[in-house]
N, C-alpha and C positions, 0 to 999 in steps of 0.2 A: 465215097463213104455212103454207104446203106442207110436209110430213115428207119425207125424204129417210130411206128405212130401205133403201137399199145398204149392203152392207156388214154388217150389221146379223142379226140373229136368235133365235131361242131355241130349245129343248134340256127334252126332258120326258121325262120319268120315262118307260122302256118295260118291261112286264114278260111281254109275249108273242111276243119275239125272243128266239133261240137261234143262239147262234154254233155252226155244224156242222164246219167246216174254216177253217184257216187256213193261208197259204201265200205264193208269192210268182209273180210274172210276169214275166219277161222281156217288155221293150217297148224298141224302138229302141236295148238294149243297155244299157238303165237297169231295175237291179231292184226294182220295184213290190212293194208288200206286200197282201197282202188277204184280204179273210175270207168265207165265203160263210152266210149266215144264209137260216133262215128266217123267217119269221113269217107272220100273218095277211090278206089282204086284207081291206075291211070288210063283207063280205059271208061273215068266216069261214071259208073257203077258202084254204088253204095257198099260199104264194108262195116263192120262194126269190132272194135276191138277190146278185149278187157285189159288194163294195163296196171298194175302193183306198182305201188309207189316204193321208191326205193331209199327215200329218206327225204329231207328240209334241206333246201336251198334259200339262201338268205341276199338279198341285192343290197347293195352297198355305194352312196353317196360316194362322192369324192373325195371330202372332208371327212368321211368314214375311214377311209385306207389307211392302212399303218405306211406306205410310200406310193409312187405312182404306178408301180409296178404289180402292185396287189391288185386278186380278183373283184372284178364287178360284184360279182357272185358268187358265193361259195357254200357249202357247209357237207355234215357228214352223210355217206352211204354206206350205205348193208348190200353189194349185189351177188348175190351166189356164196353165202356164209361167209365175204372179204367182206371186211371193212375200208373205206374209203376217206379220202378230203377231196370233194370236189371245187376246181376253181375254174371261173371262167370269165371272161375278157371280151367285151365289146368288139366289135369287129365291123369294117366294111369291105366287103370281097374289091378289090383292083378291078376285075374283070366286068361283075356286073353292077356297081354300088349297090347291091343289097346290105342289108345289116344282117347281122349272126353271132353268135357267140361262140367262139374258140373254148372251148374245154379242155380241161385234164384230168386224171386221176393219179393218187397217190395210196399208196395203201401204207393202211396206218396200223404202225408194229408200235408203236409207242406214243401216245397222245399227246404229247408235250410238244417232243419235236416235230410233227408234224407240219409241212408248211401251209401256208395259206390254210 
């Protein structure tokens, strides 16, 4: 059986990004938010990136979860005119004990049902 990892991703610890400016952009009369960071290429050489925010992600106590199964994290996205639920889930990679967040997306056709 084939993996289907649309929608799908993770989220790792960065510690040599720096948020330098943040601000926002006027685009087609909708105001965008963004931040402009630098960090590293892998060859150590300084890069600088502008990156739009894509919506509120919201972290979540324990005693917070509607079960144990619910996201650490979650909340709505706007990527590419889709609407989104993003959820994401603590995690330790087996391989190297780092920590990471496992992600998902669901696109959201109806706000109700939506999960997480």
């Amino acid at each position: 059986m084939e993996y289907d990892n649309n929608l799908t991703g993770a989220l790792f610890i960065e510690n040599t990004s720096q948020v330098l400016k943040r601000g926002f952009f006027m685009i087609n009369g909708e105001k965008k938010y963004g931040i402009l960071v630098e960090s590293e290429n892998d060859k150590g050489n300084k890069k600088f990136e502008i990156m739009i925010s894509a919506g509120l992600v919201y972290s979540h106590e324990e005693s917070e979860k509607k079960t144990p199964k619910s996201p650490d994290v979650s909340g709505k996205l706007t990527i590419d005119a889709g609407k989104y639920k993003f959820g994401g889930w603590n995690r330790v990679s087996h391989d190297s004990g780092k920590e990471y967040i496992s992600c998902s997306l669901m696109p959201v056709i109806d706000e109700e049902s939506a999960p997480f």
